[in-house]
N, C-alpha and C positions, 0 to 999 in steps of 0.2 A: 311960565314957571315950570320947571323941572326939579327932579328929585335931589340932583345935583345943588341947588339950589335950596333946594328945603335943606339938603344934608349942612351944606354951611350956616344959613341961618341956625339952624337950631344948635349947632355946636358953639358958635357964636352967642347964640342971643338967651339957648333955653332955658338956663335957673331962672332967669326971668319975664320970659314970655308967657304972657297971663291968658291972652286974644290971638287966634290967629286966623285970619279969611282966606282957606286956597279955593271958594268958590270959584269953578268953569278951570281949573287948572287942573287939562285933561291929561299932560303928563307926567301928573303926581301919582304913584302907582303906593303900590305895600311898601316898598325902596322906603320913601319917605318917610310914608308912617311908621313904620318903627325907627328913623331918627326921631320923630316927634315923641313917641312912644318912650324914647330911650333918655333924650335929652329935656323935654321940658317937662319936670315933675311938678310945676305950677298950675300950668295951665286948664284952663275951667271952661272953656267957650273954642269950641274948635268946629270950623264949617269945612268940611271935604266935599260938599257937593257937588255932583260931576266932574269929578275926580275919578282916576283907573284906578279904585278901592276893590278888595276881593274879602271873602271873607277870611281871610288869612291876615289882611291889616287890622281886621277888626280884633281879632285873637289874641294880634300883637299890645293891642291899647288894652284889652283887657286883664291881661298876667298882668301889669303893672300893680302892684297893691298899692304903692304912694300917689298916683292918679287919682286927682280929684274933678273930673269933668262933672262939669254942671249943666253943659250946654254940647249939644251934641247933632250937628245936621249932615245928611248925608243923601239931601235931596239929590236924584237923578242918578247914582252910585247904582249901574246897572249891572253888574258884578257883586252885588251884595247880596246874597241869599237868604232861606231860608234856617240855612246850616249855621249864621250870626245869631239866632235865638240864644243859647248860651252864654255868650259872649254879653252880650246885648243885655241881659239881665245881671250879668256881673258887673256891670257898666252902671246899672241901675242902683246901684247900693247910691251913687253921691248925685245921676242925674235928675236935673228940673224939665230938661226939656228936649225931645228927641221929635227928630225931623225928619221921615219917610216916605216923605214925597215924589212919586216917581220912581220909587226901587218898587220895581214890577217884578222880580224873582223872587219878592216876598210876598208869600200866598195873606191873604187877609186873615184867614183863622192863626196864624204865625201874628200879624200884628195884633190880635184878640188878647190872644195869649199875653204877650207884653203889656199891654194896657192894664191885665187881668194882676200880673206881675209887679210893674211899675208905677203903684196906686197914685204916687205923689208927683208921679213926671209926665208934662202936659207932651203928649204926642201927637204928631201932626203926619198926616197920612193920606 
């Protein structure tokens, strides 16, 4: 799966794409995410896991005020920092469950913080 790819799906598919799993699709970059960003304002359950996510896609899904994610994984996303803290907490107003597994550029006192933040979103770390 490529960006290219994401970019037509979601122009295609995204007022109604609710789910979407780019688990291990390494080259879905920021490119993507903000087609995902841009075109699916449904969507609630989005896995970018080991995905070429920067904190610059994260940024992107966060300006969206109509975003409603509920569901948020971003296992192995080794380009996610700790600079996503803001972001990440903006994100936190609608999520249940955020998935950290493996982003080793975010310090643990950064994930403390979130947790500290995110009282109602089970995070997995």
């Amino acid at each position: 799966m490529t960006d290219e790819v994401v970019l037509a799906v979601t122009k295609l598919h995204g007022a109604t794409l609710k789910t979407l799993n780019l688990d291990g699709c390494r080259k879905v970059t920021d490119v993507g995410l903000e087609s995902i960003a841009e075109n699916c304002l449904v969507i609630y359950d989005l896995d970018i896991s080991q995905c070429a996510i920067t904190d610059f896609g994260i940024s992107s899904l966060a300006c969206l005020k109509k975003l409603n994610l509920r569901i948020l994984s971003l296992s192995g996303c080794s380009m996610v920092s700790d600079k996503s803290l803001p972001y990440l907490v903006k994100l936190g107003r609608t999520l249940m469950g955020l998935n950290l597994q493996h982003c080793n550029a975010i310090r643990r006192s950064i994930v403390d913080m979130l947790m500290e933040r995110l009282w109602r979103c089970d995070i997995l770390c």
